[in-house]
C-alpha positions as MATLAB code, in Angstrom:
seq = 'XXXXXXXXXXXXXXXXXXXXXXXXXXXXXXXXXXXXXXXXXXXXXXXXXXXXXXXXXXXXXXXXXXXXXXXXXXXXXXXXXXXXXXXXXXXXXXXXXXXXXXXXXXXXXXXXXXXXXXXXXXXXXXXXXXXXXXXXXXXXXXXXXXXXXXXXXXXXXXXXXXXXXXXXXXXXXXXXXXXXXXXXXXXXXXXXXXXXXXXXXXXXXXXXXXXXXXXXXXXXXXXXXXXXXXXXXXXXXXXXXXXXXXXXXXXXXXXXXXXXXXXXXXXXXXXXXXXXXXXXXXXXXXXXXXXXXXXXXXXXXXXXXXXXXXXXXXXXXXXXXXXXXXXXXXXXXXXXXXXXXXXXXXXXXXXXXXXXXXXXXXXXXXXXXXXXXXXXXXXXXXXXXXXX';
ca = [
       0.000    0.000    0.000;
       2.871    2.287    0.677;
       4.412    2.048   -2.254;
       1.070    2.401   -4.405;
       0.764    5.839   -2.372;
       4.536    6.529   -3.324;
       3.676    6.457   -7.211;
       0.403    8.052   -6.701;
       1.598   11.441   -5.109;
       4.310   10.910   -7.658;
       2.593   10.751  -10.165;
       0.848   14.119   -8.897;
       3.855   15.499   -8.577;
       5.492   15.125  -11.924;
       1.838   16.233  -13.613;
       1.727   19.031  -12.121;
       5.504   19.703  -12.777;
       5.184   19.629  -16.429;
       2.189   21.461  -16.885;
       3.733   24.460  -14.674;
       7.132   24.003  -17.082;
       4.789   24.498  -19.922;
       3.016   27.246  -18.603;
       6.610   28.746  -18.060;
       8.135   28.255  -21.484;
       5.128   29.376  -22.864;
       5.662   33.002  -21.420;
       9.524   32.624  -21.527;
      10.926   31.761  -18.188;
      12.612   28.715  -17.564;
      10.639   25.596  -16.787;
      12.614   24.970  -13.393;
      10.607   27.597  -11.922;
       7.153   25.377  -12.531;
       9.276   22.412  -10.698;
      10.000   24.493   -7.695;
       5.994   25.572   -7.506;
       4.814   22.126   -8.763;
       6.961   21.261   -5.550;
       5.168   23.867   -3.148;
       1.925   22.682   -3.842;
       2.237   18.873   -3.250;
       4.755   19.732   -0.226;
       4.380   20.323    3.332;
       2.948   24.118    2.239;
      -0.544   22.728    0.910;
      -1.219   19.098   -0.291;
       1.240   17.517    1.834;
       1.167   14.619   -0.725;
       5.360   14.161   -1.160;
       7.612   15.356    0.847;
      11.065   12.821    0.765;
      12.315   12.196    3.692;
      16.195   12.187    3.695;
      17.485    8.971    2.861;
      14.030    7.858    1.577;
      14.202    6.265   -1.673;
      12.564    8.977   -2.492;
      15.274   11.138   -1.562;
      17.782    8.702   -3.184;
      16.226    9.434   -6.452;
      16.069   12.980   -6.626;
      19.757   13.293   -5.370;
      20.500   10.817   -8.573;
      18.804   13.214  -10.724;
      21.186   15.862   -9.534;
      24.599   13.565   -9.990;
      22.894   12.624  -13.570;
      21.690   16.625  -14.132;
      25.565   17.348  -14.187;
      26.831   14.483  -15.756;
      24.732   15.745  -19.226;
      25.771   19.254  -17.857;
      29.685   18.276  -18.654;
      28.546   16.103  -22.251;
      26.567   19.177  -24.040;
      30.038   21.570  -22.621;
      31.796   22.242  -25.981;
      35.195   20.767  -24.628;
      37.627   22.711  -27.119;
      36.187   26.110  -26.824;
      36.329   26.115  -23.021;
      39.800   25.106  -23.548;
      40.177   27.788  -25.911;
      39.327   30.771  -24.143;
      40.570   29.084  -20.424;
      42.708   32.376  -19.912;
      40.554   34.767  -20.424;
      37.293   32.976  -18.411;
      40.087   32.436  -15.455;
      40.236   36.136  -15.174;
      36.654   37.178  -15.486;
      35.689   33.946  -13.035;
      38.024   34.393  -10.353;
      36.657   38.430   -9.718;
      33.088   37.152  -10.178;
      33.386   34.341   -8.009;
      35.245   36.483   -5.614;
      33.004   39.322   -5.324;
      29.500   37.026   -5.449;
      31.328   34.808   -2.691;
      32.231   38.029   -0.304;
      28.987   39.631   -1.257;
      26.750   36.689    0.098;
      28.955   36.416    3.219;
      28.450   40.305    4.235;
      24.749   39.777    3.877;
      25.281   37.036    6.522;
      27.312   39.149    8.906;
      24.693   42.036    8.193;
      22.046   39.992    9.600;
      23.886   38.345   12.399;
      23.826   34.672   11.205;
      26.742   32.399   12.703;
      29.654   31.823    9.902;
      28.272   28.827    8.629;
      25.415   30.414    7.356;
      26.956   33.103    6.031;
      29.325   31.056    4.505;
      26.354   28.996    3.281;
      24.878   32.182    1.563;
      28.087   33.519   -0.313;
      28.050   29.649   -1.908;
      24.428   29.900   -2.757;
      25.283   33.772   -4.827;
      28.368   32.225   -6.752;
      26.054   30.058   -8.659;
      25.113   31.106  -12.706;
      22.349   29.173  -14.815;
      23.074   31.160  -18.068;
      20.855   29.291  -20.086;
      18.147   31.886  -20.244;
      20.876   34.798  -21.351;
      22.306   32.349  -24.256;
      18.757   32.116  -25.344;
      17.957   35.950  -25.433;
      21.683   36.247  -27.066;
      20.851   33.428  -29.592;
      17.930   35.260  -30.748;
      19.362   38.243  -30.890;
      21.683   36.709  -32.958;
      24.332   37.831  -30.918;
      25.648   35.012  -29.173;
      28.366   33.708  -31.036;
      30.132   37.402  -30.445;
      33.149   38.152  -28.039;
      30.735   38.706  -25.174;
      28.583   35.993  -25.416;
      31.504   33.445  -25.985;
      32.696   34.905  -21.992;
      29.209   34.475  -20.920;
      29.586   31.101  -21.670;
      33.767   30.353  -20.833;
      32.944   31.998  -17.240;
      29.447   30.387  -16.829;
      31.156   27.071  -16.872;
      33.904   28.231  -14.729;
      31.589   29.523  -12.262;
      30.249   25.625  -12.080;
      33.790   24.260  -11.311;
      34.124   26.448   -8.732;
      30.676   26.951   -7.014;
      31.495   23.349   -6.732;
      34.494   23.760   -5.425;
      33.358   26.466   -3.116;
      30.076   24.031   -2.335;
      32.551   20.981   -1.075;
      34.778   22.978    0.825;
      31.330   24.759    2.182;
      30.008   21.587    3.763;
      33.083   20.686    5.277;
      33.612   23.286    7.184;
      29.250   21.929    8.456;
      30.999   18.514    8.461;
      33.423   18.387    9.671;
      33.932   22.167   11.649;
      36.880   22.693    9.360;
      37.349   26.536    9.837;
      40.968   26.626    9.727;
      41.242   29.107    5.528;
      44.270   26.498    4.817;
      42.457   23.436    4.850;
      39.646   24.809    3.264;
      42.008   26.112    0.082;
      43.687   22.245    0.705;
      40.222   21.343    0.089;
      39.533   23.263   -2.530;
      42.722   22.203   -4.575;
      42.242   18.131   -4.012;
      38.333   18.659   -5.745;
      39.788   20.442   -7.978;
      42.995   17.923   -8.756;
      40.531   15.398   -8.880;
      38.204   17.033  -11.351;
      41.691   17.883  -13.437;
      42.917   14.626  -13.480;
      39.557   12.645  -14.388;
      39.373   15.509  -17.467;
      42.635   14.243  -18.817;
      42.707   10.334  -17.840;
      39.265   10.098  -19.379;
      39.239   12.823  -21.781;
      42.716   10.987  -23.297;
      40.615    7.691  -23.493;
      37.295    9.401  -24.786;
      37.975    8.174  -28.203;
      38.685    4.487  -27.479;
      36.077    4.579  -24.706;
      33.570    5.206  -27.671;
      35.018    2.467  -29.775;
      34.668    0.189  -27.539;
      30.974    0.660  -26.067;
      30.003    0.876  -29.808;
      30.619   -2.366  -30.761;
      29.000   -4.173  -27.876;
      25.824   -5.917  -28.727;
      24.184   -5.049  -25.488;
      20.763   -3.185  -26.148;
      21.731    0.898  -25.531;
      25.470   -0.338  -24.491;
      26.846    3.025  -24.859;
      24.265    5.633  -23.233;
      23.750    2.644  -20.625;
      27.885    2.085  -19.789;
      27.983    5.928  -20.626;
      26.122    6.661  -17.338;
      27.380    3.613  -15.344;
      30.814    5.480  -16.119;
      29.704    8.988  -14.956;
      28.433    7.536  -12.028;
      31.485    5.567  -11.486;
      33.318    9.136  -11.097;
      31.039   10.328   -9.063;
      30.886    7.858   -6.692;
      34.605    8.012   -6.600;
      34.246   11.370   -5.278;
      32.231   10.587   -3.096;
      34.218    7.913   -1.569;
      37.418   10.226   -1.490;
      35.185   12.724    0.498;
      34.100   15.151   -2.583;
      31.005   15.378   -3.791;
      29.810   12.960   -6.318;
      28.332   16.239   -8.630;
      32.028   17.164   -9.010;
      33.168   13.750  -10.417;
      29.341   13.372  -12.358;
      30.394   16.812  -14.098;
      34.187   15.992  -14.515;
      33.162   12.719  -16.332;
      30.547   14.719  -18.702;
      33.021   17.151  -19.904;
      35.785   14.801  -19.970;
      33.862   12.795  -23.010;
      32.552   14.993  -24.472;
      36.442   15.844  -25.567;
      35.182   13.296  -28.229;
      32.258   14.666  -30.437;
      30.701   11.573  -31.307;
      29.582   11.279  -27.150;
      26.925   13.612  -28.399;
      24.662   10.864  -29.413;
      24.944    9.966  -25.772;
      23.365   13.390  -24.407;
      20.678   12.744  -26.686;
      19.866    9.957  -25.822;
      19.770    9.987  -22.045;
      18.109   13.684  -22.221;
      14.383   11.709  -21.278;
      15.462   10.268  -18.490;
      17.607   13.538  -16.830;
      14.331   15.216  -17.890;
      12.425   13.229  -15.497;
      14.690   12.761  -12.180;
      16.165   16.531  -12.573;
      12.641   17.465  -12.400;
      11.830   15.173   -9.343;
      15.445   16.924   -7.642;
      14.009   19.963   -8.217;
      10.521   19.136   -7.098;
      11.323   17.482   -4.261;
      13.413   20.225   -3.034;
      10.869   22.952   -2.581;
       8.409   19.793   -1.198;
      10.385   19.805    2.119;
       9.580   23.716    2.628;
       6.877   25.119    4.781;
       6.440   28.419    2.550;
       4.252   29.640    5.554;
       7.461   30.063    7.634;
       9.453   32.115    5.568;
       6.649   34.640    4.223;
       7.261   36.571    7.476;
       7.548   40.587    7.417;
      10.567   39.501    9.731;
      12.322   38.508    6.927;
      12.210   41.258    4.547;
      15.524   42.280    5.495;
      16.807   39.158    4.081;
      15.437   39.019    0.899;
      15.964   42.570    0.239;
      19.764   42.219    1.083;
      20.293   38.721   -0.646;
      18.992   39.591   -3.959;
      20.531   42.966   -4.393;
      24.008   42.054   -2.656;
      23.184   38.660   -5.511;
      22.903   41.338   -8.344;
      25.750   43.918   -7.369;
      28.269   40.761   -7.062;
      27.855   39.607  -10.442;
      27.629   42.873  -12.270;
      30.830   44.182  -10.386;
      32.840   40.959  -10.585;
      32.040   40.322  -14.130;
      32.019   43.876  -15.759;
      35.472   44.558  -14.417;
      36.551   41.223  -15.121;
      35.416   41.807  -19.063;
      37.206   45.097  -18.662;
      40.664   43.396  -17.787;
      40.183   40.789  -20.510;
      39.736   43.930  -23.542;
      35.829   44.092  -23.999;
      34.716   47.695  -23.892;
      32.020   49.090  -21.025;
      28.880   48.252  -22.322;
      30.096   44.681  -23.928;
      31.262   44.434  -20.626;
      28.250   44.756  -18.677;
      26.268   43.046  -20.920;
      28.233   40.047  -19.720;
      27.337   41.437  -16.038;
      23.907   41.376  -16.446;
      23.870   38.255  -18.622;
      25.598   36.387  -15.484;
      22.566   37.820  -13.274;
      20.407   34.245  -13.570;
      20.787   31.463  -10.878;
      18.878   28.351  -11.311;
      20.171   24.615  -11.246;
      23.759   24.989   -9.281;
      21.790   27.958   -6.867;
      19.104   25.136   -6.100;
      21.226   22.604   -5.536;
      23.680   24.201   -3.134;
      20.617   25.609   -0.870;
      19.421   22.150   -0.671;
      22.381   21.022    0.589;
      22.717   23.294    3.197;
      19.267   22.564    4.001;
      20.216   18.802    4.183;
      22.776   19.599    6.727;
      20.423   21.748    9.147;
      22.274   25.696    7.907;
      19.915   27.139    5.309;
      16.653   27.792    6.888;
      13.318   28.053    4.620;
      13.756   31.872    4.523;
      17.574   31.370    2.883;
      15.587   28.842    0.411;
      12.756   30.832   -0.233;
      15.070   33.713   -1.098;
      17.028   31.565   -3.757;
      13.825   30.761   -5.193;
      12.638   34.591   -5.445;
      16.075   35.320   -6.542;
      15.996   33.150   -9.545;
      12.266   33.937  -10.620;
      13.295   37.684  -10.426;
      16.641   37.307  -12.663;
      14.458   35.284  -15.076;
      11.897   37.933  -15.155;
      14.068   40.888  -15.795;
      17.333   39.883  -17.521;
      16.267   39.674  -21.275;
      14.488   42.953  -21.600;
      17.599   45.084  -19.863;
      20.233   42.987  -22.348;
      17.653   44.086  -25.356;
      17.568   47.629  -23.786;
      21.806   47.647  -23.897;
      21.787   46.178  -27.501;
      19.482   48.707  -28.530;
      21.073   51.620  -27.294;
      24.408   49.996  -28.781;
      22.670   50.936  -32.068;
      21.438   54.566  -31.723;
];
């Protein structure tokens, strides 16, 4: 009986997931936002229906969703143009990530939370989901131009590092690492790990191919493709990292061979469906009636527009350094604005480990919906005055 009231509220769940999406893409927003609603409604805020309890299978299957989310994440990267441009995306990354980072961390101290909060909320601000500025800029016809090509570089950057930033983030919860040394030590093992799974499997890619090709299995290569990614991540995991750094690692690594592409293709219907359920379940565990307190108006006022002045400041002066001219330059500013997948995922982590309360949530959420809202007009408005 339980598990017949399992698929029923799941069922619910996913229903009313993709109509939302499609109510979203119809009005041109990004469909994540109808998962994070579809997951209000059946939560503990009104139907009460799902809600995963951690380590619920469940719970097991959304976080697989995520590990799988980043794992296409790293195959549809375009390997040799992020190689490329590395330099310049360094630059631009290191003063956004920076700035976003310190930015979060004074709205903390602003506030009075303890440092792993505020910690917690300068991880949550380094996060970019560009996907909604490469759209405007592909209409626009404007994204294969020096700007958009940084939007891109640094967008991906900003991944391996919010990453980065996320691990050495819940060690210090962990395991009350506070000491800054350890946490760069930290920092430089996830990131010798990703490094060296990018060039052991990247330098196999080709053969790996090859050889999952001509197995007669049914689906040997998306099937092995995944049991692969998941192999990385689970390495990470093991080693103390976390398994989204090896998932994406393995993703982009592969997809240093073109003819992986077939692969994201083919395993895009099933990331569709447990990347929804993540995302879903995440805003199920939240109590929406707790953090829409006048209490907290302080904190959503300060986290979005610390969130916004971060990533215009880092990445304008970082475009600056790198040659493109002021308004180029803050076109990639604003274009970095969006949050989404990475943002979601590092707020339910720190939810996970008892330091992001459901105002910090609930302010990610508003924080995304806003930047979705109000990002492609102002980069129209900066294209058109580019012209008069």
């Amino acid at each position: 009986m339980a598990f017949t009231e399992f698929l029923v509220a799941l069922v619910v769940a996913l229903v009313i997931a993709k109509i939302l999406e499609e109510l979203f893409i119809r009005i041109g927003l990004p469909p994540v936002i109808g998962d994070i609603i579809a997951g209000i409604i059946v939560g503990k805020s009104f139907l009460g229906i799902f809600v995963p309890e951690e380590g619920s299978a469940a719970d097991s299957l959304a976080w697989l969703g995520v590990v799988l989310l980043l794992f296409y994440a790293g195959l549809e990267t375009d390997y040799r143009n992020f190689i490329r441009g590395l330099k310049n995306f360094i630059v631009v990354s290191m003063l956004d990530i920076s700035l976003a980072f310190i930015n979060g961390f004074i709205v903390g101290w602003i506030l009075g939370y303890p440092l792993n909060q505020s910690i917690f909320l300068g991880t949550i601000l380094v996060a970019t989901s560009v996907g909604l500025t490469v759209k405007t800029l592909l209409d626009m016809g404007k994204l294969d131009t020096r700007e958009g090509l940084v939007i891109l570089g640094v967008a991906v950057l900003d991944d391996i590092l919010g990453l980065i930033i996320l691990v050495a983030a819940l060690s210090v919860i962990v395991y009350g690492v506070i000491d800054i040394k350890d946490i760069l030590f930290i920092g430089f093992m996830s990131f010798l790990f990703w490094l060296s799974s990018i060039v052991v499997i990247g330098g196999l890619s080709s053969r790996v191919f090859r050889v999952f090709s001509k197995l007669h299995i049914d689906n040997a290569l998306p099937i092995l493709s995944i049991v692969l990614g998941l192999s990385i991540a689970a390495l990470a995991g093991v080693i103390g990292l976390s398994p989204i750094v090896g998932a994406y690692a393995a993703g982009l690594a592969l997809a240093k061979c073109r003819r992986f592409q077939i692969v994201s293709e083919k395993i895009k219907v099933l990331i569709d469906l447990l990347a929804t359920l993540f995302f879903v379940a995440s805003s199920a565990r939240i109590a929406i009636e707790s953090a829409l307190r006048l209490e907290y108006i302080w904190l959503y006022a300060l986290f979005i527009s610390f969130a916004l002045i971060g990533k215009t400041i880092g990445n304008t002066l970082g475009s600056r350094i790198v040659g493109l001219p002021w308004r180029k330059a803050l076109i990639v500013g604003i274009g970095m604005w969006p949050r989404a997948e990475v943002a979601l995922i590092s707020a339910t982590m720190g939810m996970a480990h008892g330091v992001v309360t459901p105002p910090i949530y609930f302010a990610t959420v508003m924080l995304i919906i806003i930047t979705s809202i109000i990002v492609p007009p102002i980069i129209k408005l900066l294209y058109a005055k580019e012209t008069t």
